[in-house]
C-alpha positions, 0 to 999 in steps of 0.5 A: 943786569948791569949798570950800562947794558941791560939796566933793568927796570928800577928807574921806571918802576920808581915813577910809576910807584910814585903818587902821582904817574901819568901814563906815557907808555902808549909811545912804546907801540910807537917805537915797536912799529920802527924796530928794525925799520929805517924809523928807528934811528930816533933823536927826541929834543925838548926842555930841561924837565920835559920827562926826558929821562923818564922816557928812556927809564920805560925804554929800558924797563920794557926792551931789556933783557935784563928783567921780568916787567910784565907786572910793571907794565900789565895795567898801563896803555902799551898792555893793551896792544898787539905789540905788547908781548912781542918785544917785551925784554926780548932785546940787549939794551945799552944805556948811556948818560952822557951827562953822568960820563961827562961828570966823572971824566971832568971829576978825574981831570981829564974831560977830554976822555969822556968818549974813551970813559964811555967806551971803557965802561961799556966794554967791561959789561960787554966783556963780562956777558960776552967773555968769549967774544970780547977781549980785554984789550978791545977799546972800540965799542963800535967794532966790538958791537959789530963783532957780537952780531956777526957771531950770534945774530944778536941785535942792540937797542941804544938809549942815549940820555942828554946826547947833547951835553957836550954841545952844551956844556963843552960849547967852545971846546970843538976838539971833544965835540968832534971826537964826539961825534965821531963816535956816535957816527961809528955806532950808527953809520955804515955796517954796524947800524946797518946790521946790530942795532935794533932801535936807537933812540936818543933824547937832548935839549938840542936837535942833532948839530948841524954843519952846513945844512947836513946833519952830524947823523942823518938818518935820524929822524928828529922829533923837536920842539918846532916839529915834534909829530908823532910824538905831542902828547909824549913831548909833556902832559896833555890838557886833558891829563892837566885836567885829569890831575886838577879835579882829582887834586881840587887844583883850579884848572883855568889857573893850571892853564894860564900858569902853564900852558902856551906849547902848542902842536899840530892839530892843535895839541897842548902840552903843559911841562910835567915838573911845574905841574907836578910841583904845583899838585905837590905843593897846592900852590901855583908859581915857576917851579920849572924854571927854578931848575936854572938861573936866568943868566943864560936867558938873559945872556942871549935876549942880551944879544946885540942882533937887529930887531931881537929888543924888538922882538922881546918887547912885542912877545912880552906885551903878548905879540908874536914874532916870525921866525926862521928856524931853519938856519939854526945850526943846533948848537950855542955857539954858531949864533949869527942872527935875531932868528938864531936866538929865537929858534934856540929859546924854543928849543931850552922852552922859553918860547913856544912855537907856531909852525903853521904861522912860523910865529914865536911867542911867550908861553904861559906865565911862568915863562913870562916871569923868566923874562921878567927876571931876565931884563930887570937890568942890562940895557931894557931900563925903559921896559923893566920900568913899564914892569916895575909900575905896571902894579901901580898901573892896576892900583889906579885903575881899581881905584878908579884915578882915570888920569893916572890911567891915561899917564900909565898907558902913555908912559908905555907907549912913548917909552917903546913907540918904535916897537908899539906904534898905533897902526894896528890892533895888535900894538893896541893889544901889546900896549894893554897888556905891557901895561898891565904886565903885573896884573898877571898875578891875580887875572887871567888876560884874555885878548879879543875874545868873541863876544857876540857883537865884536871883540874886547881889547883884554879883559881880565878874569879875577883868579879864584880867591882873589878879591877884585873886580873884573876889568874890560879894557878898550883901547882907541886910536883917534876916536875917544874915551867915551866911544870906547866905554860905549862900544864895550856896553854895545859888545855885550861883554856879559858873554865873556863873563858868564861864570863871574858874578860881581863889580866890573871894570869898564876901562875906555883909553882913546889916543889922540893923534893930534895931540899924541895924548891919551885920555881915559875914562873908568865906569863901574857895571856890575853883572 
């Protein structure tokens, strides 16, 4: 057992061992299925903190030879399958972090070197389990694979962790980005590929770097953020697992959702990211844990950007609107960044959007998310947005102290202030302007726009959170009509039905804009349900 071929099992006997596991190793029948098949080049993009690595330490546990896991694995999913014992560490596995390489070349002065580091440090375990077939003066790890395989028939699995780092981290450097990739093209391109691996499976932040519209490696299937299938429910954990973890922690679910939730895949598959969960379970406490795990510097950076339509865009998304997007003419990488749809597609892929593939749409995900780009636009040039922020919470005073005319200035504020974005001609933008408005109401509501009520849908209506003290508001926005009618309308829906689990004062918050005189007036009753 080595540190880079055949690793072993401690990694994942670590998670599993931990007081909080959630089981994942039902991918394995999946990867069992694309062994030796043209399936088998797989390269699986997602977020910092998605379980990444986590899922290439059950690889590694599972396939190699290095080990005896059966104990490890006899009470999870995959020991339920007829592929279970078939490829349990019956295979020779390479293991690489490219992140780790990159560390030490960079340490040593030379990053340079980072591919040549690679191949040195694997070769030496090679040549110390292979030392009739490995020669000390070999440097290609590609030749070298090849030649153990025309000797013994022997076939490799390949785990690469953070296989995009160098486009990440050495983005201006294209010399160490090409001999790169040159690499990876040596080990699955052409005969070697071909005849001595067994599986590769590689995980990133980035899908594989395009050139042109060809991918650097092509015959990898690609599993990403914008089209993850088969894999969802492996891209993080579940609603049905976040709901698992929430009654076995007494951890307010609806909470957990609103905090969390928002990545959504085909057939309607929800994806919660494991960290913030996970944190949130640890610590009791609901709050952005996952994107403490970088600075919002780079976010702010790109949103920053000066392309056509890309303020637009960020405005509507965080009023909770979406935008379409083009995803197809990212070229992978953070530099080739040429278009509002090029920024878009990227935060998908870091997790800061989510992304609808049958509408094409983007959109802001979940509340701790939406604090990001809070943090992101509180300076350099969005002064009129992070203002609408800033005063949202006086916005909330007003309207639980019942000041209707502080209301109807607040409103007003926020649609003068970004009339080219939400403009009144359609629900929508009465939609966006609402929640804009009442951005920070967030921290103690669950918003919830349009919902069915059985006579119409309601504007937003805001849930009072568990524990928090305040009455439920419904708020009505009209457009040339008036206040009155937009409380009448309210009372008319039957807005009973959206509270069903609430006992307590509410709020009825009718808002009329007048065309004529491009002012809004505002009306606030009190019902009681």
């Amino acid at each position: 057992m080595g540190i880079f071929l055949n690793p072993g099992n401690t990694g994942f006997t670590a998670a599993v061992q931990s007081g909080i596991y959630v089981d994942k190793t039902g991918m394995l029948d999946y990867t069992n299925h694309s062994l030796g098949t043209k399936q088998r080049f797989m390269c699986v993009s997602r977020p910092r903190r998605f379980g990444k690595s986590m899922a290439l330490e059950m690889l590694a546990a599972y396939y190699s030879r290095g080990c005896d896991s059966r104990e490890l694995f006899q009470n999870l999913e995959i020991a339920a399958t007829p592929s279970f014992s078939q490829h349990l560490n019956q295979y020779s596995v390479i293991y690489l972090d490219i992140q780790w390489f990159r560390s030490v070349a960079k340490d040593k002065g030379k990053p340079e070197q980072v591919v040549s580091l690679i191949q040195e440090e694997v070769l030496k375990e090679l040549c110390q389990q292979y030392p009739d077939i490995v020669l000390p003066e070999d440097t290609s790890l590609s030749e070298v694979l090849l030649r153990i395989h025309s000797r013994t028939r022997e076939q490799f699995i390949l785990l690469i962790d953070e296989w995009d780092c160098l486009f990440r981290e050495e983005k201006d450097d294209t010399a160490i980005q090409e001999r790169y990739i040159n690499f990876l093209r040596g080990i699955f391109k052409g005969i070697l590929a071909e005849s001595a691996v067994r599986l590769a499976y590689m995980t990133g932040i980035l899908p594989i770097k395009k050139y042109g519209t060809q991918s650097a490696l092509n015959n990898f299937d690609e599993y990403t953020m914008v089209n993850p299938f088969p894999l969802e429910e492996y891209v993080g954990f579940t609603e049905k697992e976040v709901r698992g973890l929430c009654g076995e922690h007494d951890l307010d679910f609806e909470e957990a959702r609103g905090w969390y939730d928002g990545y959504v895949f085909r057939e309607g598959v929800h994806i919660y990211n494991p960290k913030s969960v996970l944190d949130a379970i640890r610590r009791k406490k609901f709050g952005n844990y996952w994107t403490q795990t970088e600075t919002y510097e780079s976010l702010k950076g790109y949103i920053g950007m000066d392309f056509d339509g890309l303020k637009d865009a960020i405005i509507l998304m965080l009023g909770g609107g979406r935008c379409q997007v083009n995803t197809h003419k990212f070229q992978n990488d953070m530099t080739s960044i040429r278009s509002r749809d090029d920024i878009l597609t990227l935060l998908v892929h870091l997790g800061y959007l989510a992304y609808d593939g049958e509408k094409e749409e983007v959109f802001i995900p979940n509340q701790e998310i939406a604090g990001e780009f809070q943090n992101a636009i509180e300076d350099g040039g969005w002064e009129e947005i992070a203002l609408a922020v800033r005063e949202s919470a006086e916005l909330l005073d007003a309207t639980l102290r019942g000041d209707a005319d502080a209301v109807a200035r607040g409103i007003e504020k926020v649609h003068m202030a970004n009339t080219s974005v939400l403009a009144y001609h359609n629900e929508l933008s009465l939609s966006c302007v609402i929640t804009l408005a009442y951005y920070s109401a967030r921290k103690s509501y669950t918003l919830v726009r349009e919902l069915p009520s059985g006579k119409g849908f309601a504007d937003i209506v805001f849930i009072p959170r568990r524990h928090v003290d305040k009455p439920a508001i419904v708020v009505e926005l009209k457009w040339n009509r008036s206040a009155q009618g937009a409380i009448r309308q309210i009372k008319e829906k039957c807005y009973e039905g959206l509270l069903k689990d609430y006992a307590g004062d509410v709020l009825l918050v009718g808002i009329n804009y007048s065309k004529k005189t491009r002012r809004h007036k505002c009306i606030i009753e009190t019902a009681e349900f």
